[in-house]
C-alpha positions in Angstrom: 42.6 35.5 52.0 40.3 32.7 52.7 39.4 30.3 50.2 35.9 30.6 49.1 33.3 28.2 49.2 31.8 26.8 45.6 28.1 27.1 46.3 25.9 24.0 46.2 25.2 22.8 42.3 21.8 22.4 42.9 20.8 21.1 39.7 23.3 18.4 39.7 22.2 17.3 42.6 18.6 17.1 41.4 19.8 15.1 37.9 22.0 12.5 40.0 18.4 12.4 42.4 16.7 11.9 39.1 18.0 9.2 37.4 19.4 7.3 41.2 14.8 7.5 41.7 14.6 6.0 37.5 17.3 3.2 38.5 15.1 2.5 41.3 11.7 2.6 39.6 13.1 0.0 37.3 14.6 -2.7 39.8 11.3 -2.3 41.9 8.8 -2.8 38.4 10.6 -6.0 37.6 10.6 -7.3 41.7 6.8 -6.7 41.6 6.5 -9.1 39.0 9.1 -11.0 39.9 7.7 -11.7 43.4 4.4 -12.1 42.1 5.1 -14.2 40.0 7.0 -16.4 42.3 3.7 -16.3 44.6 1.4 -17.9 42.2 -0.6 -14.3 41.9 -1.2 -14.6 38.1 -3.1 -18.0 38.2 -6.3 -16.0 38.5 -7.9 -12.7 38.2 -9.0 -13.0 41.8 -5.7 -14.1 43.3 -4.1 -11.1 41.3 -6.0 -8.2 42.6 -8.6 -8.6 45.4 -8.3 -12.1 47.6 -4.7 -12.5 47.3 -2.2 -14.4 49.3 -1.4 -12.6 52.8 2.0 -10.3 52.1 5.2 -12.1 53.3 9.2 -11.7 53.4 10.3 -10.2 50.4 7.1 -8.8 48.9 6.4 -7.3 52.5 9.4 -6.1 52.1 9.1 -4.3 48.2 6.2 -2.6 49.9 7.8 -0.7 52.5 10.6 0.6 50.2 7.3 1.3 47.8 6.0 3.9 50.6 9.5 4.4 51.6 10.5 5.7 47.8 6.9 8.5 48.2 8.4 9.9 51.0 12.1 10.3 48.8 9.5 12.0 46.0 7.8 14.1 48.8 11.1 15.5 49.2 12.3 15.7 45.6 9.6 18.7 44.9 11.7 20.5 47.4 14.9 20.0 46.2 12.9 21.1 42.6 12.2 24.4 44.3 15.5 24.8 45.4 16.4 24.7 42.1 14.1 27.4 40.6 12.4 25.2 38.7 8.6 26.0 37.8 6.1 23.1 39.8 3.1 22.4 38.1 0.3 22.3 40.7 -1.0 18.7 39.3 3.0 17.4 40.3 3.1 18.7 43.9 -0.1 18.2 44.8 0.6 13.9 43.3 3.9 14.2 45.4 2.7 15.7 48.6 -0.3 13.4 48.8 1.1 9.7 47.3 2.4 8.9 50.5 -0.8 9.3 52.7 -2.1 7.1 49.7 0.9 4.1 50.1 0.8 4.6 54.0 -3.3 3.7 53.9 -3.1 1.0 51.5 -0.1 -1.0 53.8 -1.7 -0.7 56.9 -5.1 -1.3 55.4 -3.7 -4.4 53.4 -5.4 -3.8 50.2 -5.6 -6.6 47.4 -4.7 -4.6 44.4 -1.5 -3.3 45.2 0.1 -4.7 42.7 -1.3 -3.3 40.1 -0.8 -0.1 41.2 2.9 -0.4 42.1 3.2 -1.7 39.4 2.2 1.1 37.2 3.5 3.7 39.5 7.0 1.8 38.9 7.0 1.6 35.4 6.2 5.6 34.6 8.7 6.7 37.0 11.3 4.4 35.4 10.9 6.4 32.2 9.7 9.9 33.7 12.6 10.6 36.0 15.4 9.9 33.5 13.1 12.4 31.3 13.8 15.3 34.2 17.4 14.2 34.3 17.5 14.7 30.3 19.0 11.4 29.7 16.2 10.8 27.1 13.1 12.4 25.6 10.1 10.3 26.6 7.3 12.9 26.8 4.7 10.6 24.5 5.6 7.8 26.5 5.0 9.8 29.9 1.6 11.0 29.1 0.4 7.5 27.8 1.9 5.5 31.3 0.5 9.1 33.2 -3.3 8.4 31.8 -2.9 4.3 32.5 -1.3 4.7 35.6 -5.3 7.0 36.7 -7.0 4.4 34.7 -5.6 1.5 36.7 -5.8 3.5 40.3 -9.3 4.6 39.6 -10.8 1.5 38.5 -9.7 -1.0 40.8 -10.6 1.5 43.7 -13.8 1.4 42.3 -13.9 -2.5 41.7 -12.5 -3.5 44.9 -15.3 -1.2 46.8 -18.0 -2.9 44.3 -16.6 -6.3 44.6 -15.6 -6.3 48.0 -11.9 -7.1 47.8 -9.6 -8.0 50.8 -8.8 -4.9 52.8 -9.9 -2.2 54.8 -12.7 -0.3 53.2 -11.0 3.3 54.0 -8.3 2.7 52.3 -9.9 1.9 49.3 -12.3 5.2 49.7 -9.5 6.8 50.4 -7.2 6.1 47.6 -10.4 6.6 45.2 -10.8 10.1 46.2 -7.1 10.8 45.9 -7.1 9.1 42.1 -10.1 11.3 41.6 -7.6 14.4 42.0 -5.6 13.0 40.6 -7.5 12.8 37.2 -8.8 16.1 37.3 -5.2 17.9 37.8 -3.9 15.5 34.9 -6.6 16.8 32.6 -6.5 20.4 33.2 -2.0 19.9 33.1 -2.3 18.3 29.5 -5.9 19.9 27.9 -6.8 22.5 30.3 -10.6 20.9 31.1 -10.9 22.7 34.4 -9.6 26.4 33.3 -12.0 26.0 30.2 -14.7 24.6 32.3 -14.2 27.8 34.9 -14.4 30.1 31.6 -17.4 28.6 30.3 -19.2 29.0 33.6 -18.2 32.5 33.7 -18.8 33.3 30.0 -22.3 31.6 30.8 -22.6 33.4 34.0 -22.1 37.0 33.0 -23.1 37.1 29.1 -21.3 39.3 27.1 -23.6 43.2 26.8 -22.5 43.9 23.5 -24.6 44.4 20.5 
């Protein structure tokens, strides 16, 4: 008789994934600040985060693994559907889009990407060792989840205002991707939108009864 095949352990797969992406997260959070660091961009507010230094060698380098790593993610919600496990809407529609977001802020050299790799960096450190079950860091995730919005939503908004080094587009459009970003993470953890969609209804079509 022939030997049969063990089928693929999905779920393995997808915990080694897990905490090989967490491993990563970490190494690149302390590079970022590492390298910036080393290029003098915490002497000033404005050297940190909108006329910086032009990217160069190593940091040029961080980056591209940065967009390389949203493609890996892109990936991962696949290899989470392979696995039969439920997708919140919020989490593919992050995953699917992040890349587009990277991809415009490289070739549009924004000024604040620090900042925002470095908050991307340092929730992923703790939220894919979460998925993996290696440790319980829900509180945590929904603090660095919120702060990671904050920081992408606000310097969007200050480098348009301020008029930061970089191509205007990519600022727009890494605003308007933080905007969806906010609303999916507020209807995932306190259902704003699906209240929001009930009250209009409610208001809408009053209830007849006496």
């Amino acid at each position: 008789m022939a030997k049969r095949t063990k089928p693929i352990n999905v779920r393995r797969i997808q915990r080694y994934n897990n905490i090989i992406i967490g491993i990563y997260s970490a190494i690149s959070f302390l590079s970022a600040n590492i390298i910036a660091y080393r290029d003098d961009r915490f002497v000033s507010w404005n050297r940190l985060v909108c006329h910086r230094p032009p990217s160069r060698g190593s940091y040029m380098l961080l980056w591209y693994i940065f967009y390389l790593s949203k493609l890996w993610e892109f990936l991962d919600i696949y290899l989470v559907i392979l696995n039969k496990t439920p997708v919140l809407m919020h989490f593919r529609w992050h995953h699917q889009t992040t890349p587009s977001v990277v991809l415009a802020g490289l070739i549009g050299n924004i000024s604040y990407e620090w900042p925002t790799i470095v908050s991307n960096t340092l929730l992923h450190t703790f939220m894919y060792p979460h998925f993996a079950g290696i440790w319980n860091a829900y509180p945590i995730l929904l603090v660095l989840g919120a702060w990671q919005l904050i920081v992408g939503l606000s310097f969007s908004v200050y480098a348009i205002i301020v008029g930061c080094d970089g191509s205007f587009y990519a600022q727009l459009w890494g605003l308007l991707m933080y905007i969806t970003y906010t609303i999916g993470y507020l209807n995932e953890h306190f259902h704003l939108i699906d209240r929001l969609i009930v009250f209009i209804s409610t208001t809408r079509h009053p209830s007849k009864t006496f």
